[in-house]
LOBA-468430 format. One line per 4 residues: their letters; for each residue x, y, z of C-alpha. Coordinates in steps of 0.02 Angstrom, whole numbers, m for minus. Each point is the difference from the previous one (the first is absolute). Example, Ala and Ser with C-alpha at 12.3 -4.5 7.8 and 13.67 -1.06 7.14 Angstrom:
AS) 615,m225,390 ~ 69,172,m33;
END
This chain:
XXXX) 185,m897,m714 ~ 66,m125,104 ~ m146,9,130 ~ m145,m13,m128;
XXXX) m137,128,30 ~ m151,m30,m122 ~ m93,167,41 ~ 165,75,m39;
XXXX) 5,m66,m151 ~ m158,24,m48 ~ 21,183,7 ~ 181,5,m75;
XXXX) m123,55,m182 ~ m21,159,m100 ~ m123,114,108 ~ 43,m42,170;
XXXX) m10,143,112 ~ 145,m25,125 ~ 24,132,141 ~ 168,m9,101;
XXXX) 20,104,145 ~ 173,51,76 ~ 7,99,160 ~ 170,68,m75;
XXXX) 63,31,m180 ~ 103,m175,m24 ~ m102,m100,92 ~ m69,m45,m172;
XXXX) 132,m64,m62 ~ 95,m82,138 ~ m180,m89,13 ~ m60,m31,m150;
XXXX) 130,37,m128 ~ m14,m157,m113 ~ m186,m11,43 ~ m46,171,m78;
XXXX) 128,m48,m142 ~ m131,m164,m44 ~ m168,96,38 ~ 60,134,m133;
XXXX) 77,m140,m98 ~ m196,m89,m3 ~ m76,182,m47 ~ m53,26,180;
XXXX) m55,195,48 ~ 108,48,151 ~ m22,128,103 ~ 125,30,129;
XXXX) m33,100,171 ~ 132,92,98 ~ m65,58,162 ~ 158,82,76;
XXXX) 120,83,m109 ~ 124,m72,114 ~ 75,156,83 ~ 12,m63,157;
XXXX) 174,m101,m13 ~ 118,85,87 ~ 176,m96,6 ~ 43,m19,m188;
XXXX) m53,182,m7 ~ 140,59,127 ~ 113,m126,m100 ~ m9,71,m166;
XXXX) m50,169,39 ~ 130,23,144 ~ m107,83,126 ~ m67,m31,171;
XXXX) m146,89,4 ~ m152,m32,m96 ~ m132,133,3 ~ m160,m14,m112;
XXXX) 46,78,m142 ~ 154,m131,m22 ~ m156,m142,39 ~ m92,84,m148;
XXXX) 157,5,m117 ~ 48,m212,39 ~ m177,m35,m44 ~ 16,93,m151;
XXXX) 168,m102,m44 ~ m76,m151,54 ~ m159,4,m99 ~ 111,49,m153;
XXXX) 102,m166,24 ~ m149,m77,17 ~ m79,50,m199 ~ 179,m53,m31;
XXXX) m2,m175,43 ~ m175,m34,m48 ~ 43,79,m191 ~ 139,m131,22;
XXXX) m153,m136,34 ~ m77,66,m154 ~ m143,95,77 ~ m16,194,m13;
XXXX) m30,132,123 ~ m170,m8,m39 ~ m40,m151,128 ~ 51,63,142;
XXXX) m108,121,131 ~ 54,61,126 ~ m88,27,153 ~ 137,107,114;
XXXX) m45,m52,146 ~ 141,14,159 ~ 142,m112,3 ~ 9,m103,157;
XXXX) m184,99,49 ~ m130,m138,m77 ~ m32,m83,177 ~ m24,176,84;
XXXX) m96,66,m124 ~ m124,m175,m16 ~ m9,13,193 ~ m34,208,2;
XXXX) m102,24,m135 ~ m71,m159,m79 ~ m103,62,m125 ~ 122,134,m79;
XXXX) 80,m174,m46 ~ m115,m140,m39 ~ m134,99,m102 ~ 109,75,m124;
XXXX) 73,m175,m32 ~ m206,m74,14 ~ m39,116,m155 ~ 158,m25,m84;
XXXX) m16,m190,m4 ~ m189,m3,m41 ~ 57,119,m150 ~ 120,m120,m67;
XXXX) m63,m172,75 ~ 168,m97,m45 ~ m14,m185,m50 ~ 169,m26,93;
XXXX) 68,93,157 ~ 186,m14,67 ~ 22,60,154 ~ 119,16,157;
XXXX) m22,m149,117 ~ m77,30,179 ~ 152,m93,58 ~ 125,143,m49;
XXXX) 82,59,133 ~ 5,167,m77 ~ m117,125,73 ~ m54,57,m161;
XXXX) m29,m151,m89 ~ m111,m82,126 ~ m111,140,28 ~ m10,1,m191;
XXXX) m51,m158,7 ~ m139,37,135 ~ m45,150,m97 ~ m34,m115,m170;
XXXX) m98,m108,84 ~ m109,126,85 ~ m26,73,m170 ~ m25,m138,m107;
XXXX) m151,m59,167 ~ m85,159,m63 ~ 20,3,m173 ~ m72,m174,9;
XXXX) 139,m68,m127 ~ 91,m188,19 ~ 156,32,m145 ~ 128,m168,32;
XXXX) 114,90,137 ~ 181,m27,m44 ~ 93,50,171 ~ 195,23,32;
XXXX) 123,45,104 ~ 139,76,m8 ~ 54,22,201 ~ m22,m161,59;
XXXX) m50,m179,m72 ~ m180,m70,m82 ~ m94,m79,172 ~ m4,m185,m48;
XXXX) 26,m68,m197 ~ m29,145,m141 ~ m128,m34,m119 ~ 74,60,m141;
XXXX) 210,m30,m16 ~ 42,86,m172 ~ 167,m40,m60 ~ 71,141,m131;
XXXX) 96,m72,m163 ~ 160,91,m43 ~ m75,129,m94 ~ m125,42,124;
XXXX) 149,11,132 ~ 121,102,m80 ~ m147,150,m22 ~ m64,m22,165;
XXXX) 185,36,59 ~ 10,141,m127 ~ m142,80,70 ~ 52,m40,187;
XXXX) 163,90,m63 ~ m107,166,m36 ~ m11,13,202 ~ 146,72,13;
XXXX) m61,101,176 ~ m43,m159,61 ~ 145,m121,m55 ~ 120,129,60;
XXXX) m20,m88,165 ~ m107,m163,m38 ~ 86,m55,m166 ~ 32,m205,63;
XXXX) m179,5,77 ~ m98,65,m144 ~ 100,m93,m141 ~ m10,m168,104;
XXXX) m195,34,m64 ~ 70,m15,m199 ~ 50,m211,45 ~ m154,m53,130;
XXXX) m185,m51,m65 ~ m135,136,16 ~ m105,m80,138 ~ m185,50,33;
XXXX) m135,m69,120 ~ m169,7,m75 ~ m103,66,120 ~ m186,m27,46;
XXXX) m110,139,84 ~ m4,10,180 ~ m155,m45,68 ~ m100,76,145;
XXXX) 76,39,169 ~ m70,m106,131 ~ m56,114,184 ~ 152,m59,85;
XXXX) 145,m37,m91 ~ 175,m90,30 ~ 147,127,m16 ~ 145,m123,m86;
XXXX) 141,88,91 ~ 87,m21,157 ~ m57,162,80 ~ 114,73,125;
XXXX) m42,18,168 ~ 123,130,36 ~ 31,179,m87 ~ m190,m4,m25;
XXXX) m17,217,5 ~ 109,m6,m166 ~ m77,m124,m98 ~ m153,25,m90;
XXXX) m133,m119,m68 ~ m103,62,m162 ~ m154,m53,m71 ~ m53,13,m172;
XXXX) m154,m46,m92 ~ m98,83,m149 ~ m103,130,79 ~ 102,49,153;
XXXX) 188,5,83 ~ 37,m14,198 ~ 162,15,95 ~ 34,m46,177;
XXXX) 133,m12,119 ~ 59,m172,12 ~ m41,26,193 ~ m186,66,m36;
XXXX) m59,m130,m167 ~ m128,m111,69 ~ 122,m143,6 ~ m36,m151,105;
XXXX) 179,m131,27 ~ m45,m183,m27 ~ 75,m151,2 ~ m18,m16,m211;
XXXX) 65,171,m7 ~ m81,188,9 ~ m154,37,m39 ~ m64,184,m72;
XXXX) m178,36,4 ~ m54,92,m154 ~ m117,174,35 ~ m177,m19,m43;
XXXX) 58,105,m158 ~ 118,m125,m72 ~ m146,m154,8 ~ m92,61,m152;
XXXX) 77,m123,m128 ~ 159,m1,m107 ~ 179,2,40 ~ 82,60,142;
XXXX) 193,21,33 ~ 99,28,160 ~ 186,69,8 ~ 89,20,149;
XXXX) 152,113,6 ~ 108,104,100 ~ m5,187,14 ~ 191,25,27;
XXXX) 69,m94,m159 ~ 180,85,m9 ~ 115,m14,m157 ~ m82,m198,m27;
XXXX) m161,52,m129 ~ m64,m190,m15 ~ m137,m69,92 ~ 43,m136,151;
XXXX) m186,m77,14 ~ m91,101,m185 ~ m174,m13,m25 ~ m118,m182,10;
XXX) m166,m43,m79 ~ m132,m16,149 ~ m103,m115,m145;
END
């Protein structure tokens, strides 16, 4: 490790429960291919979390498949052949089948569904983390600009607040770059490379279309931030966007925190323009303690599926 990271290390032993959670099958590996190579190397116990089956990707599916239209039985049938190239490249990590669980929840539908129905999402993950209570947790980064991996990342974090666990929090990112220095730069030796590229290989859905991107992953350091809890919202909070002052009725300003979920209108949020910025107001509801996230998004995203602005700690 070329950026040293002692409660890493510490926990790179025999016994170490180490959770890693992709929002997609190969998110894993792209991520954390050499670093699940060393924790199973150390006689760590992974476990390995797939919340979509990844069935919502519909350009290399019209590649390879040669069709236009994709109804939901062809969704159902990429998953499928995504989830199966998935066991594939982690057998070529050296870890069985038996790691990974999957979750199935909707591709490209986490930051609906976290916004809709918050406790269809966060509860299920609350009893599933107090169940296994991992010593290490490797998660998607709040600053991925995928929709999916930073409500993930809000979703964790809500979860873990209940559960009332601390596990070191590895985060990553994959769509995007690590906010500030990583933590934790991991560079791979040869041998380490050439079966993190043999299991990238297993993708074949996915490198159809992506090959140079995902193999550039084989070559570059495995960078983490080790994250600390969020704290406690404060009443009034600083939103750290630029927030438009035009084409407010399609954008949308949500509010998330561990026993509730509110959406507004950008034109109706209690939102007060200052000279340091703009300034949200949380609900009476939101002021009982623990984290609280904002996201602000459009409603009319089009063909582009990553977020411009993503979701903020309020801490």
């Amino acid at each position: 490790m070329s950026a040293p990271c002692p409660a890493l290390e510490a926990c790179l032993r025999p016994g170490t429960q180490w959770l890693l959670v992709a929002p997609h099958p190969d998110d894993e590996v792209l991520a954390a291919g050499g670093l699940l190579q060393r924790a199973a190397r150390h006689g760590g116990r992974i476990r390995i979390w797939q919340l979509s089956d990844g069935e919502n990707n519909p350009w290399p599916q019209r590649w390879l498949e040669r069709r236009v239209r994709i109804d939901a039985a062809c969704r159902s049938r990429w998953g499928a052949r995504r989830c199966e190239e998935s066991r594939a490249g982690l057998a070529r990590l050296g870890l069985p089948a038996s790691v990974v669980e999957r979750w199935h929840w909707p591709d490209l539908g986490f930051s609906e569904g976290l916004a809709t129905a918050p406790e269809r999402w966060i509860e299920p993950l609350t009893e599933a983390l107090h169940a296994l209570r991992p010593d290490v947790l490797v998660l998607p980064s709040i600053a991925d600009r995928h929709p999916d991996h930073g409500t993930a990342h809000v979703l964790l974090r809500l979860a873990l607040y209940r559960a009332g666990l601390q596990p070191l929090a590895l985060e990553y990112v994959f769509h995007g770059s690590v906010p500030g220095k990583p933590d934790v730069r991991l560079d791979l030796d040869a041998e380490e490379r050439a079966v993190k590229r043999a299991a990238i290989l297993e993708h074949r859905s996915q490198t159809a279309l992506s090959r140079g991107r995902m193999l550039a992953c084989v070559n570059a350091p495995e960078t983490f931030v080790c994250s600390k809890p969020p704290g406690d919202a404060p009443d009034v909070a600083l939103l750290p966007w630029r927030v438009p002052r035009s084409g407010l009725s399609d954008c949308r300003l949500t509010l998330a925190w561990c026993d509730g979920v509110q959406r507004w209108s950008l034109r109706d949020a209690p939102l007060m323009r200052t000279s340091h910025g703009t300034m949200l107001t949380l609900p009476p509801a939101a002021r009982s303690g623990g984290p609280v996230f904002a996201r602000l998004d459009t409603a009319r995203r089009g063909l582009w599926i990553f977020d411009r602005w993503g979701w903020a700690s309020l801490a």
